[in-house]
C-alpha positions in Angstrom: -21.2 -172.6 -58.2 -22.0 -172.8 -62.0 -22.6 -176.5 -61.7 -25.2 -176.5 -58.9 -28.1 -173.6 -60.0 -31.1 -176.2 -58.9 -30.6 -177.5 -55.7 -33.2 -179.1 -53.9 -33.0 -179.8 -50.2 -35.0 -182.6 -48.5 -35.6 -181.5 -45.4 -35.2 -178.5 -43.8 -34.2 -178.5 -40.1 -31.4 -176.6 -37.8 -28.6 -178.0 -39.5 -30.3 -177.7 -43.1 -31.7 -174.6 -42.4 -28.5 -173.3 -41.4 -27.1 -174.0 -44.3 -29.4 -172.2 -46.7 -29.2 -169.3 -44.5 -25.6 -169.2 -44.8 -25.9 -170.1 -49.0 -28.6 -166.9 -49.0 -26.3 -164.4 -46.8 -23.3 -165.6 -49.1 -25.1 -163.8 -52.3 -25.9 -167.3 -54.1 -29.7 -166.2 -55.2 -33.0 -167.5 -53.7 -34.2 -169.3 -56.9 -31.1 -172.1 -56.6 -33.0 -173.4 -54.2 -36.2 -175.8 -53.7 -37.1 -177.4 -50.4 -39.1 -180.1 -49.1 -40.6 -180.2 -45.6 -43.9 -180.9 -45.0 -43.5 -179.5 -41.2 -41.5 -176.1 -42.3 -43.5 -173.7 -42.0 -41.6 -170.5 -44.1 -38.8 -170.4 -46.1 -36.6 -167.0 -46.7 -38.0 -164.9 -49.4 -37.7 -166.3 -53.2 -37.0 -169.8 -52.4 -39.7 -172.6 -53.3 -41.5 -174.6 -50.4 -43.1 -177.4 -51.4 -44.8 -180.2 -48.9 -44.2 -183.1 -51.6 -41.3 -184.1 -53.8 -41.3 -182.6 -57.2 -40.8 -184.5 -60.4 -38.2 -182.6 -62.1 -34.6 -183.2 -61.8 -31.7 -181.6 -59.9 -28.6 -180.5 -60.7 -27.8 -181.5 -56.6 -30.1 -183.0 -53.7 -29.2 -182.5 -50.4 -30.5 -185.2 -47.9 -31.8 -182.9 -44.7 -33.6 -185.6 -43.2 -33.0 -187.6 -39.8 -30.7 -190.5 -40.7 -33.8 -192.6 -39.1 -35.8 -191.2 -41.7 -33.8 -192.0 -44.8 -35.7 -195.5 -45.6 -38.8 -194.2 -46.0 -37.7 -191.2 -48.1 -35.9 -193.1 -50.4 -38.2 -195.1 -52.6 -39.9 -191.8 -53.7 -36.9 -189.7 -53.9 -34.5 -192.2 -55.7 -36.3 -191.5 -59.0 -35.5 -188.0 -58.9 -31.9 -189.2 -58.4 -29.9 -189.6 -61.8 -26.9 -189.6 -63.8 -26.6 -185.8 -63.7 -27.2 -185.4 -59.8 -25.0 -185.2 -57.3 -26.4 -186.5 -54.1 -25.3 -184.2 -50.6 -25.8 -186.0 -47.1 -25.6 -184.0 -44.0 -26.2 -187.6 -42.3 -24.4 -188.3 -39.6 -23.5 -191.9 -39.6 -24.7 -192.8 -43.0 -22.0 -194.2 -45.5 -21.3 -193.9 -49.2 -22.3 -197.7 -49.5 -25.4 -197.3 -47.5 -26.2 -194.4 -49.5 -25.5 -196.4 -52.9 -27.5 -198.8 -52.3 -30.4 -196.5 -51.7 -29.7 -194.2 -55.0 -27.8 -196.3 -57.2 -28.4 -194.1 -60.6 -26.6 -190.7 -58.4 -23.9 -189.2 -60.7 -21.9 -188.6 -57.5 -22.1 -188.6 -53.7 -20.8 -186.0 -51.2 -20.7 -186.4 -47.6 -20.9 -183.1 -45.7 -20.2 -182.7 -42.3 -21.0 -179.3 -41.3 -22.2 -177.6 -37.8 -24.6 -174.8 -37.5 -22.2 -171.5 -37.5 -22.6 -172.7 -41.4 -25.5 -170.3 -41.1 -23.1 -167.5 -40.2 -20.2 -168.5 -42.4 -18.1 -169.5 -40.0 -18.4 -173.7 -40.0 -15.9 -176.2 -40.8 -17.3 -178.5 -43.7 -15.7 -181.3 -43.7 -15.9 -183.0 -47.3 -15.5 -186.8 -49.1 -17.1 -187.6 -52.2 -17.6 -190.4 -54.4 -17.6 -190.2 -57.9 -16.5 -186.6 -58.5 -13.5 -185.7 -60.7 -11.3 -182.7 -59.5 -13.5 -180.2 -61.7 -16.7 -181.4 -59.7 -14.7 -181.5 -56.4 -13.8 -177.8 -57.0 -17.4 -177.1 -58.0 -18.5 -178.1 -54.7 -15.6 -176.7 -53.1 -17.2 -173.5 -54.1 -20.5 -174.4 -53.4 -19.5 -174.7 -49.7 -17.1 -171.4 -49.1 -20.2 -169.4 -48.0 -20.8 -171.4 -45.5 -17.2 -171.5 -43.6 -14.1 -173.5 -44.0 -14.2 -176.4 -46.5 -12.2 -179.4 -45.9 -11.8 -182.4 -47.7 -11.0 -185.4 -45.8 -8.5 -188.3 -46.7 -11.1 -191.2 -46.3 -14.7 -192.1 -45.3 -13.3 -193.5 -42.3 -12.1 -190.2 -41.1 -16.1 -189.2 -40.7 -16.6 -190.4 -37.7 -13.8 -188.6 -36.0 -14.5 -185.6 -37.7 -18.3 -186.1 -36.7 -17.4 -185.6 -32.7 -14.8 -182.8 -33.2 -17.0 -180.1 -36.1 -20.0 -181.4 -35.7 -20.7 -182.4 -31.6 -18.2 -179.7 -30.9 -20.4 -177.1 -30.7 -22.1 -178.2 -27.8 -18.6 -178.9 -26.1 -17.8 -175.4 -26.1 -21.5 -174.1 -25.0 -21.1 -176.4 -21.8 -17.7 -174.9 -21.5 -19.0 -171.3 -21.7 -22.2 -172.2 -19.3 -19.9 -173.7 -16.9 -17.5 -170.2 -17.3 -20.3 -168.2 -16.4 -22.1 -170.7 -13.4 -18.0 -170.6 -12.5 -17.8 -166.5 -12.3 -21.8 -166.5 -11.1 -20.6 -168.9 -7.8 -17.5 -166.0 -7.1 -20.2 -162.9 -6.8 -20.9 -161.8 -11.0 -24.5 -161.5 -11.5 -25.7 -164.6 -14.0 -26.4 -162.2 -16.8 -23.6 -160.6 -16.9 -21.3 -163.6 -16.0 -22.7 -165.1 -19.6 -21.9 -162.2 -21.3 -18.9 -161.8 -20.2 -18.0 -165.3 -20.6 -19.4 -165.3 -24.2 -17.3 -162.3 -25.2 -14.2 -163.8 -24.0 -14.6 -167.0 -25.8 -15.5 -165.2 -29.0 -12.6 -162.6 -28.6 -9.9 -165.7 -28.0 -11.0 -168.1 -30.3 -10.6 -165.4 -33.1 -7.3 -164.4 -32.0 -6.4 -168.1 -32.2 -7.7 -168.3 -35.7 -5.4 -165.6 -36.4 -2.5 -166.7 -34.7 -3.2 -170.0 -36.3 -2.7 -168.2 -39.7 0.6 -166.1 -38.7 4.4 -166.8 -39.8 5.3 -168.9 -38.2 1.6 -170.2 -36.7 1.1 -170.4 -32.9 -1.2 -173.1 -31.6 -3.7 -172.9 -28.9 -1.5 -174.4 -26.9 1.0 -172.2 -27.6 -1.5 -169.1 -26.8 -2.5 -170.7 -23.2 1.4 -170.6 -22.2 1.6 -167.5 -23.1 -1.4 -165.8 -21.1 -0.4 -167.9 -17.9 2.3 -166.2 -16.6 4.3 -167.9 -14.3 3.1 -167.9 -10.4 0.4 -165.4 -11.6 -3.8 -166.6 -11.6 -3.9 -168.0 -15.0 -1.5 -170.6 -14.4 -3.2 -171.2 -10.8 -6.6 -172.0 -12.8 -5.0 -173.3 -15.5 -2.9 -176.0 -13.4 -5.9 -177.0 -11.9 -7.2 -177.7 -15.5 -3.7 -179.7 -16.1 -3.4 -181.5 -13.4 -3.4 -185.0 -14.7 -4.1 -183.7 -17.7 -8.0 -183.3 -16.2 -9.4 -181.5 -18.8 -7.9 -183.2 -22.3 -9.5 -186.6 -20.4 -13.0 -185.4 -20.1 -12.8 -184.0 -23.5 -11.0 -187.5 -24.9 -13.8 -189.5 -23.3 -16.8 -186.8 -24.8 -15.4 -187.0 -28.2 -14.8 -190.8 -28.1 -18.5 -191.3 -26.5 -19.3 -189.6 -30.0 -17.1 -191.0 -32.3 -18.7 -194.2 -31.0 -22.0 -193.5 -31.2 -21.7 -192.3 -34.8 -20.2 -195.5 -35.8 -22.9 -197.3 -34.1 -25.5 -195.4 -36.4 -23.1 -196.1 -39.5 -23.5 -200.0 -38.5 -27.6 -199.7 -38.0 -27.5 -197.9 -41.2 -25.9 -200.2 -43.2 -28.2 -203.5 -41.4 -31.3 -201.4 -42.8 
């Protein structure tokens, strides 16, 4: 965290947002940070809000903006880029090339892939950078434990698959839990309580899975779904319904390659631009 005691973000929406919430609640202090947003109305106590870019420089600049937005941002904000900034994009489909050519002075490039849970600590950030050395890749490293689980990827061209699992995810598993609770709802629960049930037990068995995940020697999900169905009892009755022709892992296949694709589809309009 030494390295990066001026950050300015540019832009300040959910994802954004969630991420200085999750910086603030990790104890790094207010004054690290400056945003722009000309739309954001507050900021969390001790951080600067300003409506127009600042001239000063950085020691990092986040890019919080829609990826659609990036071209007009980037004649006024490429200035502000230099040698001794390291440029951070949360955008989803926009490459290290595409954002070279935009901010060619950047010390450094890091493409963050995040979700919002970042705001509670518990997000997978997934990682690449371009021109940082181990020291800076370790600086950032730090930079991002607050916010979850940091994870450095083996290539850019791992984003986009990385993209439909941490970052689309998310909204996988909030369909999953609605449909729990319309499921329990249609068999007699009240609604209410059928989402708070259903909430509850996803929260409760996702963190036993981290922990399991963790243990000597680690047992998958997988693993943990065997072992709840018992044999001719009413987990494995649901749960061969989920199986059957493999039902479930093809819906979820098709969501994430729907994803996948559409991120790449982005990266391409990106790079025409």
């Amino acid at each position: 965290m030494d390295r990066f005691q001026n950050i300015l973000l540019v832009g300040c929406g959910n994802m954004a947002g969630a991420m200085l919430d999750g910086w603030l609640a990790g104890g790094i202090p207010a004054s690290c940070f400056t945003v722009v947003d000309p739309y954001r109305k507050a900021v969390p106590e001790g951080v600067t809000l300003l409506r127009e870019l600042p001239e000063e420089r950085f020691d990092a600049i986040m890019l919080g903006v829609k990826p659609q937005g990036l071209d007009d941002l980037a004649p006024s904000l490429a200035p502000l880029v230099g040698a001794e900034t390291v440029l951070f994009s949360i955008l989803a489909g926009v490459e290290f090339d595409s954002l070279a050519a935009r901010f060619p002075e950047a010390g450094a490039v890091v493409r963050i892939m995040p979700n919002l849970a970042a705001a509670i600590g518990k997000s997978p950030i997934a990682l690449d950078s371009r021109g940082l050395d181990d020291q800076g890749r370790g600086a950032v490293t730090a930079l991002m434990q607050p916010l979850g689980t940091p994870e450095w990827l083996a290539g850019e061209e791992l984003f986009d698959a990385v993209t439909a699992l941490a970052g689309c995810g998310p909204a996988f598993v909030y369909r999953f839990i609605d449909s729990l609770a319309a499921g329990a709802t249609a068999l007699g629960l009240d609604a209410g309580q059928s989402q708070r049930l259903a909430i509850a037990m996803v929260e409760g068995a996702a963190q036993l899975a981290a922990g399991q995940a963790t243990a000597q020697p680690p047992v998958s999900p997988g693993e943990l779904a065997d072992k709840v169905a018992s044999p001719g009892g009413s987990t494995r009755a649901g749960m061969n319904v989920l199986d059957a022709d493999h039902a479930l892992a093809k819906v979820i296949a098709a969501a994430m390659e729907a994803s996948r694709d559409r991120n790449a589809e982005m990266a391409a309009e990106a790079r025409k631009a």
